[in-house]
N, C-alpha and C positions, 0 to 999 in steps of 0.2 A: 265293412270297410267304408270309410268315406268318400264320396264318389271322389270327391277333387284330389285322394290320395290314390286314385285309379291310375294304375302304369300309362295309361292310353294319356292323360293328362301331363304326364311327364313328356311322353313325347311331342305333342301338342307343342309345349315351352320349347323342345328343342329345334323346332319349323324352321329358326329361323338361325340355326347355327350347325353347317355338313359336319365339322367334326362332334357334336354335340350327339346329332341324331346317329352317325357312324358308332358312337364307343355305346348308346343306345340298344342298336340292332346287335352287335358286336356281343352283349351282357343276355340278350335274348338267343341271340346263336348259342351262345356258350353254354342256357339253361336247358335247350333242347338237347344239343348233343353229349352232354350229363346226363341225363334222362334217356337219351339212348344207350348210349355207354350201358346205363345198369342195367335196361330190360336185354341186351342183347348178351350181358354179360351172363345171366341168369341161367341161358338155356330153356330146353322146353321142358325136360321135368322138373325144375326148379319151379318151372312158371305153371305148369301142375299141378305142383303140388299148394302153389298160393290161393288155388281157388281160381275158375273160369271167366268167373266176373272181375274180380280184381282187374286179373289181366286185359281183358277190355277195355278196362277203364285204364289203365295205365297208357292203352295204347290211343285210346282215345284222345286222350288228353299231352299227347306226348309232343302235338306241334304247337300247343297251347301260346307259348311264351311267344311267338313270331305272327301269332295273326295277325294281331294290329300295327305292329313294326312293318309286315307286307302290305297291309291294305295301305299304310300313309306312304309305304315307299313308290305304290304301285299311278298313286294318285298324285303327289309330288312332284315323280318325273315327268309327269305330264303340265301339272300346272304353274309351281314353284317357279317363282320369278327370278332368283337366284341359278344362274349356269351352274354354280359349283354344288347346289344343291343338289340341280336335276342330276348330278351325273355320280355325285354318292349314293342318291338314289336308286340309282340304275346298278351299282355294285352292288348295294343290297339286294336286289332283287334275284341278282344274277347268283350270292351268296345262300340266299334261300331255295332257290330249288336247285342249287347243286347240293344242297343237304338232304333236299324232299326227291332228288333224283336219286342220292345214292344210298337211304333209306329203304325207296322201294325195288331195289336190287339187289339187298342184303336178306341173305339167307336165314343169317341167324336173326332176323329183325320176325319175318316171314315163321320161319320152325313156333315159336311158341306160339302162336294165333292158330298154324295151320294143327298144331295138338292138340284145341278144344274141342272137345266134344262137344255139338251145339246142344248134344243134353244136359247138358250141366247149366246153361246158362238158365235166368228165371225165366225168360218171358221173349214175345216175339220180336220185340225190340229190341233185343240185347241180342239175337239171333241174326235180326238183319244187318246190325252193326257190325256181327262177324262175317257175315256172307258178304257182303259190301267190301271190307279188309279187306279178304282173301280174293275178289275179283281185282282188285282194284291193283294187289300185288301181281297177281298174273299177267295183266292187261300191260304192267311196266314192265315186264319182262325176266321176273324172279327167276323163273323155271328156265329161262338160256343157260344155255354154257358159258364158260369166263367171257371166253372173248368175243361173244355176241353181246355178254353183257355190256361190256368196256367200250363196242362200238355202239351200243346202245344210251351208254352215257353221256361219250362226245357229242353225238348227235341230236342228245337232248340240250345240251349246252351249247352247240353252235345254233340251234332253233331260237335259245332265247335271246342270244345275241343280235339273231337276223330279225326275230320280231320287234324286237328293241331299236336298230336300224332302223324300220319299217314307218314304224311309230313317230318315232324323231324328227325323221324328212316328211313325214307330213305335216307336223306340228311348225317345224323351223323353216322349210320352202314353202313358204305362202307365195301364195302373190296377188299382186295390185290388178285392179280394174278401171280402164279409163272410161270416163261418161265425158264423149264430148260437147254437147249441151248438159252441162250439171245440169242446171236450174229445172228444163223438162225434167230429166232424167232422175232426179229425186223427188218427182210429182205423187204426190200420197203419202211420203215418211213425214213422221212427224216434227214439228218443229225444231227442237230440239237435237233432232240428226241433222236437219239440214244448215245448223248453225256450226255444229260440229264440223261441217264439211263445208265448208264455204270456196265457191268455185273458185279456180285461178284467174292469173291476167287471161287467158284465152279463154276462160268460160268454161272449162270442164272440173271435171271432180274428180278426184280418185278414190276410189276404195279398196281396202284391203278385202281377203277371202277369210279373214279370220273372224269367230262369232259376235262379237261386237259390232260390225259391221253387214255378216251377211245376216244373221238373225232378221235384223228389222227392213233390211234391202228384199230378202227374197217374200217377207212377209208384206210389206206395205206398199212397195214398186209397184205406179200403175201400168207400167208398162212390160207385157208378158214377155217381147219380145228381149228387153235387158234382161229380164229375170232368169230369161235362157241361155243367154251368153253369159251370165254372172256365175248361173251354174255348171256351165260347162268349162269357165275359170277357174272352180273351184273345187271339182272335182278332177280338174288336169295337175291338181297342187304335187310336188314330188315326182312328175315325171319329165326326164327319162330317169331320174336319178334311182329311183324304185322298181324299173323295171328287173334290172339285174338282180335286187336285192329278192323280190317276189321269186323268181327264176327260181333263184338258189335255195328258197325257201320252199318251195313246193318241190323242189329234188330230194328236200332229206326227211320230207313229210314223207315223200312216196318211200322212202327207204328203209325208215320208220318202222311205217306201215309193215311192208314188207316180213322185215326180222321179227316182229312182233304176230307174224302170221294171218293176217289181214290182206284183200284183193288191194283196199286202197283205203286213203287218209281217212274218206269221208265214211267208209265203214269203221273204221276206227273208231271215229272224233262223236261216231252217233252211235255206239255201242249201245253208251251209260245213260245215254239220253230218250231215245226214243220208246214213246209209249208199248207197250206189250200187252 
């Protein structure tokens, strides 16, 4: 394939148009859940009888079409200077793991994996691709009943919305810092910032908390004393606005946890991760 005829490139071109990148992600949704449709359609001894490996690979490959559609969406609503962008963006995202939510709560998705024989597969890698599946299916909650599963899904879906909140007010509640002697107060930045910033009629400067400005503030300020109000401006950003939003976010973590059969989030969230 020609790099430049790579799908990631097409999206690329559509950066800078939300309906462009929506019908995008929308043609990648669609390839996926095609693709599911037919593995789920199959059943497990269909999927048997296709051979152990096949089947891994199928499943392996079955979120293929939305990685890169995720990764620009995930990056976007974060930096896209475009409003209308960041917040198609944010549909997308919220589009993809309600599909990667209600994937791994599907039985029939689950049955044809959990019917390999990890003998059949060739080799140790193709073994831990299936043992990895199969936790990873558990871990979401396959094995509940309906309607643990069903509060299990809401509850995945209101998380990403609250972390998606989370994010935003930090991103869009900045705030300003006043230096009432500019001219001290920007002693060490380099030229170049301090032209950018050229003091007021009263002789002070403002600075915003956002990286353009605390980047070379917190790094070149000869003065420790700003550097520690500047970060303690900066890390105040989005409050109180965030406190309730964390609140509520850490209630349906712990809830989560819970239906999922875990003491709490953080045994959860460090199952897949911690060394052994």
């Amino acid at each position: 394939m020609n790099p430049f005829q790579h799908p990631a490139y097409e999206l690329l071109e559509a950066s800078v148009d939300p309906a462009a990148f929506a019908s995008a992600a929308s043609a990648a949704l669609a390839r996926v859940r095609t693709a599911r449709d037919a593995f789920r359609a199959r059943g497990a001894a269909a999927s048997a009888a296709a051979g152990a490996a096949q089947v891994l690979r199928e499943w392996d490959r079955l979120f293929e079409p939305v990685g890169t559609v995720g990764a620009l969406a995930h990056l976007w609503s974060k930096i896209h200077p475009d409003a209308a962008m960041r917040r198609t963006c944010d549909e997308v995202e919220r589009e993809i793991a309600a599909l990667s939510t209600d994937a791994s709560l599907d039985r029939a998705l689950f049955e044809p994996l959990a019917a390999i024989d990890p003998r059949a597969l060739g080799g140790d890698d193709e073994r831990r691709v299936l043992e990895r599946a199969l936790r990873d299916f558990r871990r979401s909650g396959v094995d509940r009943d309906a309607p643990t599963r069903e509060r299990i899904r809401a509850l995945n879906e209101e998380l990403v919305r609250l972390g998606q909140d989370f994010e935003r007010n930090i991103i869009e509640l900045g705030r300003s810092f006043r230096i009432e002697d500019g001219a001290r107060g920007l002693a060490g930045l380099p030229e170049d910032f301090r032209r950018a910033h050229a003091p007021a009629a009263d002789g002070s400067v403002t600075l915003s908390t956002d990286p353009q400005d605390r980047i070379p503030f917190l790094s070149y300020a000869e003065s420790g004393e700003l550097r520690r109000e500047y970060l303690r401006a900066h890390l105040s950003r989005a409050v109180p606005e965030n406190l309730a939003v964390l609140r509520r976010l850490l209630e349906r973590r712990a809830e989560l946890a819970g239906l999922l059969g875990y003491a709490s989030w953080a045994d959860y969230v460090t199952e897949d991760k911690m060394a052994r």
